[in-house]
C-alpha positions as CSV (number, residue, x, y, z in Angstrom):
1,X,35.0,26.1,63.8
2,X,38.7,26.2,63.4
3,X,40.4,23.6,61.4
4,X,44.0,22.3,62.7
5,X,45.8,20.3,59.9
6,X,48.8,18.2,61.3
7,X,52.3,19.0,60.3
8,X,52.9,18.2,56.9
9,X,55.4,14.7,56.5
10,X,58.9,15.2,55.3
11,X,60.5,11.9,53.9
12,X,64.4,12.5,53.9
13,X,66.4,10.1,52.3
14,X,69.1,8.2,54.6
15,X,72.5,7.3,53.4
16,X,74.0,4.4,52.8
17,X,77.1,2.9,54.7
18,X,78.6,-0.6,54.5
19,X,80.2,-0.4,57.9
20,X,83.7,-1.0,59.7
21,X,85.2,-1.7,63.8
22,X,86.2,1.7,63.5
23,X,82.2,3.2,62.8
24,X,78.8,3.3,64.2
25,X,78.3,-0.9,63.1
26,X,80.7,-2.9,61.8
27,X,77.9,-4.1,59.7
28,X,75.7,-2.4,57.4
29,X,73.6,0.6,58.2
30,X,72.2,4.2,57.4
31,X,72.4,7.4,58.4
32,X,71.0,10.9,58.9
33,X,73.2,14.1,59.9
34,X,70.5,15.6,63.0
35,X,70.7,19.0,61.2
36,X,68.2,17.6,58.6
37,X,65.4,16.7,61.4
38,X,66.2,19.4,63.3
39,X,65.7,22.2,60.5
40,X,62.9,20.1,59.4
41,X,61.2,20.2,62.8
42,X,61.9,24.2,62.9
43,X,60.2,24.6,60.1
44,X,57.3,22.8,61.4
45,X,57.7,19.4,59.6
46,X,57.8,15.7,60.9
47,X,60.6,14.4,59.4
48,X,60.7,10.5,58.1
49,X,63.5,9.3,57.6
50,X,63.5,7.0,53.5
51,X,65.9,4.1,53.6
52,X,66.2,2.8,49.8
53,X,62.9,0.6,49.1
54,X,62.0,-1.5,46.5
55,X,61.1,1.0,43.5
56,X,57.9,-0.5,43.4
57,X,57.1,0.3,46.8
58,X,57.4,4.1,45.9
59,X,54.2,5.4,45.0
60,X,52.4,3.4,48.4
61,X,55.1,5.3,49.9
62,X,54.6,8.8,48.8
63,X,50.7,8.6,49.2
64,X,51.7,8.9,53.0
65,X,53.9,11.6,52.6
66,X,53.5,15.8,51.8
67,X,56.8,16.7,51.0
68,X,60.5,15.3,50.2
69,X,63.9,15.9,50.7
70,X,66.7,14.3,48.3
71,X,69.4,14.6,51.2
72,X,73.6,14.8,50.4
73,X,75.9,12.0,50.7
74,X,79.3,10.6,49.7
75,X,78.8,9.3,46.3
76,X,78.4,10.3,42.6
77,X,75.8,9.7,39.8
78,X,76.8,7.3,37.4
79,X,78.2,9.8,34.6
80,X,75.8,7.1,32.4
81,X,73.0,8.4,33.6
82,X,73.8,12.0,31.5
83,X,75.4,10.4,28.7
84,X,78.7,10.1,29.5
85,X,80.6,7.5,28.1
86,X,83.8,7.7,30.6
87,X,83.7,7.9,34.6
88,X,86.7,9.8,36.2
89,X,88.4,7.9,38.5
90,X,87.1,10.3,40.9
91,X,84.1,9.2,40.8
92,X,82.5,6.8,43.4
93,X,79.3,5.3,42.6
94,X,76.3,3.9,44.7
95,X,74.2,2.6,42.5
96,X,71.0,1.1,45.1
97,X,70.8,4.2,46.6
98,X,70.8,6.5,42.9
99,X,68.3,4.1,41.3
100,X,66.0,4.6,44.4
101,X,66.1,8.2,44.5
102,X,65.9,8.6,41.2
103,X,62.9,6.6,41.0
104,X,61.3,8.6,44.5
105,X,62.1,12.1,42.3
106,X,60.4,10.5,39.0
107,X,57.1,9.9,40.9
108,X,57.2,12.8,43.3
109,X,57.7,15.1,40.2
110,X,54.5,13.2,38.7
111,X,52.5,13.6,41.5
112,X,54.0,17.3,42.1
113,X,54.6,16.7,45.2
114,X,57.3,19.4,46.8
115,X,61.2,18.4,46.8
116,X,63.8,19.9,48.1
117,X,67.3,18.4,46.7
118,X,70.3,18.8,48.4
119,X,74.3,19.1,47.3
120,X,74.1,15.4,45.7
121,X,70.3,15.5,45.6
122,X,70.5,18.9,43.6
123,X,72.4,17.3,40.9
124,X,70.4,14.3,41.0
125,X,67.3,16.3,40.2
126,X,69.3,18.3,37.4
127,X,70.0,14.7,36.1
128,X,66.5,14.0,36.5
129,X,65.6,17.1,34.0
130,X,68.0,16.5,31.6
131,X,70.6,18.2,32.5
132,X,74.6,16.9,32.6
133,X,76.9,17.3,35.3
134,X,80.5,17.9,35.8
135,X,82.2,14.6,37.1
136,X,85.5,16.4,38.3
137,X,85.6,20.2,38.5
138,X,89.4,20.5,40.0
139,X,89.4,18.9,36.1
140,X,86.6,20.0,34.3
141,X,86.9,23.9,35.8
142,X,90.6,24.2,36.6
143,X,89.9,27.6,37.5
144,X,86.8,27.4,39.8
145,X,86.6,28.4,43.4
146,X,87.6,25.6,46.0
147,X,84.1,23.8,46.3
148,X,85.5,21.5,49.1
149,X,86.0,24.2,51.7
150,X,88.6,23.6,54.5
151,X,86.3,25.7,56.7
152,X,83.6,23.6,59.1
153,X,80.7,23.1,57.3
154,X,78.5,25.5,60.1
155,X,80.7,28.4,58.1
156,X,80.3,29.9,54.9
157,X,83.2,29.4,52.4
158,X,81.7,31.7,49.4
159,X,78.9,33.4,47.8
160,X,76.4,32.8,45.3
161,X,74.1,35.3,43.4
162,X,70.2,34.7,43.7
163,X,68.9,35.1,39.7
164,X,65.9,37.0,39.3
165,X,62.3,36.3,38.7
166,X,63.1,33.0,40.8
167,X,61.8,30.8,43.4
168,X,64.9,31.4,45.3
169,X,64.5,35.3,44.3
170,X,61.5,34.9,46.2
171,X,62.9,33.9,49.7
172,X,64.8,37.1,50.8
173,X,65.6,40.6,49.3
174,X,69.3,40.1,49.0
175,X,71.0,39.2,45.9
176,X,73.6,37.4,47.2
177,X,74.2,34.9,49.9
178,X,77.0,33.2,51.3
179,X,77.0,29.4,51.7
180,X,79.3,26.8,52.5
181,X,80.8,24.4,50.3
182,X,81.6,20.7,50.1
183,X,81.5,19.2,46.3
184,X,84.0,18.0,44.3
185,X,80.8,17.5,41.2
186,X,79.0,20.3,39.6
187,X,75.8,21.2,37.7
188,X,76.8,21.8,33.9
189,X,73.1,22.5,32.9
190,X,69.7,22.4,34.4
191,X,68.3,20.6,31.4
192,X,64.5,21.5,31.2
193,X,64.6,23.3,34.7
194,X,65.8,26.7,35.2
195,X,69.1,28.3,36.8
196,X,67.9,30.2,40.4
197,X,71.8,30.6,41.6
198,X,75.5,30.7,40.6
199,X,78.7,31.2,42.4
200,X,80.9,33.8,41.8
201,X,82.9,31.5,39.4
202,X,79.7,30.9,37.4
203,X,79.0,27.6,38.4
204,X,75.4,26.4,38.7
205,X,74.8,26.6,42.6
206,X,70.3,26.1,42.2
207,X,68.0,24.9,39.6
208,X,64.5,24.3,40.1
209,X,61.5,23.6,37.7
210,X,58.8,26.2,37.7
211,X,56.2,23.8,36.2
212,X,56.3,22.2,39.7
213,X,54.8,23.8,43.1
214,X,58.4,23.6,44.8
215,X,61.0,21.6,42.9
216,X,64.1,23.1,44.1
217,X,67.9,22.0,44.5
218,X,71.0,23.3,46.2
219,X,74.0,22.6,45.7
220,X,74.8,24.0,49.4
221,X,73.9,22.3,52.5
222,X,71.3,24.9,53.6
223,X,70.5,22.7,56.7
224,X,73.4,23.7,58.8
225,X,71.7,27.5,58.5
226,X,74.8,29.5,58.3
227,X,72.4,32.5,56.5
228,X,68.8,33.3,56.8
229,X,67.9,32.4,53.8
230,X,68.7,29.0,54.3
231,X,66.0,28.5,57.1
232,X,63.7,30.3,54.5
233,X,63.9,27.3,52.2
234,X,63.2,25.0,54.4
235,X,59.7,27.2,55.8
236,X,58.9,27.2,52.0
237,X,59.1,23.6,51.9
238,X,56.8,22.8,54.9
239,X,54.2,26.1,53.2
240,X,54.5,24.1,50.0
241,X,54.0,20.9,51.4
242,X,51.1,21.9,54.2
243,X,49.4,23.6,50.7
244,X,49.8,19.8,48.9
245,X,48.1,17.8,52.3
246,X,45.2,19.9,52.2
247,X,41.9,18.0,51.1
248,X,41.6,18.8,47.2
């Protein structure tokens, strides 16, 4: 008799926003672009959306759950958490929703349970492996490409070139890929993870961690699906995370 195993659950992590007359509440409350559930649901994943939680709350949590992803928002890592003494005054901090997720990556990475990080959530994982980040590139990489494009998100802004003998390598037989844009922070090393992308100004653009079934960040925002390859991380997700539900 054929088996049928359920979709695999997606947590997604929801922004954090304190609220004004001129937004969705004038009070408090959180948020998820569509794109996320939609791609998820493509892909053949429920998607659940992960408002900040007391950290001890985390491991009940991810016992429910099959895979993650660490979604993008408008904030910064505390430069502290990397060793850096100063901040730039660039920087803008949100520091319930960083101590949550980093927590949620600590125990999903224990548990190896797949994540997926995404523009903010790539760097917090490269954080998370030791890695340091750039708190300014217009500063710290005078002569990089523009990483907050002008162009609409749903439109790629530059490339970035797939390294070999990685995940990513993996995904599609192109080398290169084109992907939008919209960072002003950067991944200066992957710590004890791996480099799987750079742009074409050398920047880190993916890391992942091959020690885990499917620890992977972008620096892009693959869930608008402006290339091929970006849908093809996200079905490598759900496969990972439909391999991790199964009865062990």
């Amino acid at each position: 008799m054929t088996t049928f195993l359920s979709p695999p659950l997606i947590g997604i992590t929801l922004d954090v926003l304190n609220g004004s007359e001129h937004e969705y509440s004038a009070y408090p409350w959180m948020a998820l672009r569509k794109n996320y559930t939609t791609i998820t649901i493509e892909a053949g994943g429920i998607p659940i959306g992960l408002p900040p939680l007391n950290p001890k709350n985390i491991d009940f949590i991810l016992e429910k759950l099959d895979g993650l992803i660490i979604s993008g928002g408008n904030f910064d890592i505390s430069p502290h958490l990397y060793g850096a003494q100063n901040i730039h005054k660039n920087v803008k901090l949100n520091k319930v929703r960083t101590e949550f997720e980093l927590a949620l990556v600590k125990a999903a990475w224990g548990k190896n349970i797949p994540v997926l990080g995404i523009c903010g959530g790539a760097q917090l994982m490269a954080v998370f492996l030791g890695g340091e980040l750039y708190q300014h590139l217009p500063d710290d990489m005078p002569d990089a490409l523009p990483h907050e494009q002008q162009l609409p998100p749903h439109q790629g802004s530059h490339s970035v070139l797939i390294q070999p003998d990685t995940f990513l390598s993996t995904l599609s037989p192109r080398k290169s890929w084109a992907v939008n844009s919209s960072h002003h922070q950067g991944i200066k090393s992957a710590g004890r993870g791996i480099v799987s992308a750079i742009a074409e100004d050398n920047l880190i653009e993916a890391i992942e961690d091959p020690s885990r079934s499917f620890f992977v960040g972008v620096q892009w925002h693959p869930e608008f699906g402006i290339e091929y390859p970006d849908r093809k991380i996200f079905s490598a997700l759900i496969a990972k995370a439909k391999l991790y539900a199964q009865p062990q």
